[in-house]
C-alpha positions in Angstrom: -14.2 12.8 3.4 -12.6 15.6 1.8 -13.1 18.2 4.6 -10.0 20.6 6.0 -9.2 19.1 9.1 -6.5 20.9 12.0 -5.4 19.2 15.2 -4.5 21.1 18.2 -2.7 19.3 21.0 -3.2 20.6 24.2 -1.6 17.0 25.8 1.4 19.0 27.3 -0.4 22.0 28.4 -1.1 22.5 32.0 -4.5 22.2 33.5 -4.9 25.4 35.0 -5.5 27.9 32.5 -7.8 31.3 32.2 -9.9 31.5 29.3 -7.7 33.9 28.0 -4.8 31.7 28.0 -6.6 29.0 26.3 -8.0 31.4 23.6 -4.3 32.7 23.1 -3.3 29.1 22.5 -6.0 27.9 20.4 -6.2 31.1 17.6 -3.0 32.2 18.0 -0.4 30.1 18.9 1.0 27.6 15.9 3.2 25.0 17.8 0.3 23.1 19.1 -1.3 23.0 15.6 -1.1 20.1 12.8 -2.8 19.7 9.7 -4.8 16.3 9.3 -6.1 17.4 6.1 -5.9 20.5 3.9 -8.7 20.2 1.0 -7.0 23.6 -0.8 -3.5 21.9 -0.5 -4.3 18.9 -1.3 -6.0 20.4 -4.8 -3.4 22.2 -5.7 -0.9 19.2 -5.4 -3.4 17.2 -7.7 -3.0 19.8 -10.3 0.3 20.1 -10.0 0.8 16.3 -10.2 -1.5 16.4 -13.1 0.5 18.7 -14.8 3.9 17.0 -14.1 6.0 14.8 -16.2 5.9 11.0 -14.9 9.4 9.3 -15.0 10.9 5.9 -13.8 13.5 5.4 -12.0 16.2 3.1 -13.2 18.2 1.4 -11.7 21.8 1.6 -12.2 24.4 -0.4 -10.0 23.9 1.0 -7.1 22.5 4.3 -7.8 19.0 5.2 -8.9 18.5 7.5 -12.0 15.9 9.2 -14.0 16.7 9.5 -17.6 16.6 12.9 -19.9 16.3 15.4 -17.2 14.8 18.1 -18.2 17.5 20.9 -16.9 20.2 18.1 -17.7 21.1 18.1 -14.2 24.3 15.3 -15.1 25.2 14.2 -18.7 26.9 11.4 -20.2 27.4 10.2 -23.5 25.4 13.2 -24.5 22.0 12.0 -22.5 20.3 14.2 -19.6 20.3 12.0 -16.4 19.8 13.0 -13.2 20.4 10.9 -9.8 17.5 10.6 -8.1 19.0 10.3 -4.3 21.1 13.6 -4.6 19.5 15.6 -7.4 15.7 14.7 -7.8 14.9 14.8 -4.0 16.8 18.5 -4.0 15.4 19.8 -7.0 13.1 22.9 -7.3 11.1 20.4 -9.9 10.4 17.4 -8.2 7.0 17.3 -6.9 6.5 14.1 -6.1 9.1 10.9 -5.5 7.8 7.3 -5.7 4.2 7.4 -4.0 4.1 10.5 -2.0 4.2 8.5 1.2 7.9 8.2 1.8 8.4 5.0 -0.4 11.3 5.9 -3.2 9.0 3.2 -5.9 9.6 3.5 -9.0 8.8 6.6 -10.4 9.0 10.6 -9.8 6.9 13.4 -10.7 9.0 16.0 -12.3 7.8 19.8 -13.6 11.2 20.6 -15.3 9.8 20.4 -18.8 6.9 22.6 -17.7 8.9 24.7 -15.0 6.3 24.5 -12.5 7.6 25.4 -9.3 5.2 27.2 -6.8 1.5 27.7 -7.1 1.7 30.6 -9.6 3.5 28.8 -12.0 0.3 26.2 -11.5 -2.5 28.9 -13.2 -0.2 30.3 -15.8 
């Protein structure tokens, strides 16, 4: 729905708390906390996405590259590659690999042409 959502798990705290405790945990205390939804985050990402360079991922024996990386990360033959298992998922640049949902796909989102790399860099 779009709304900022935060989960606090209080599963493996004991039943026999003062107010005070339970107000300590609840504002104060991080461990317990998870985000379910961050609308600000989740903006920010989009623009960033928006912003980013779309590239597939090819498949070469058994290694997966992305062709003409930006900060030519690997070369050869002249021609920017970079290999997406132990460059792309590393790299300051890649915002995005595959779907965003831990499946590798097809394609990665990379800022390297753009050199977007934190939410500054987003606005400028």
């Amino acid at each position: 729905m779009g709304f900022s959502c935060l989960e606090i798990d209080l599963s493996s705290i004991k039943r026999e708390l003062s107010v005070e405790e339970l107000e300590e945990i609840v504002i104060e205390k991080v461990e317990y906390k998870k985000w379910m939804h961050n609308e600000k985050s989740s903006l920010i990402k989009e623009k960033a996405i928006s912003l980013a360079e779309r590239k597939k991922i090819i498949e070469r024996g058994f290694a997966n590259h992305v062709d003409n990386c930006p900060i030519a990360t690997r070369v050869y033959r002249g021609k920017p590659y970079a290999n997406v298992i132990d460059d792309c998922l590393y790299c300051e640049y890649c915002l995005q690999v595959g779907d965003g949902l831990g499946v590798i796909g097809d394609e990665i989102y990379c800022s390297g042409k753009s050199k977007i790399t934190n939410i500054q860099d987003i606005y400028k």
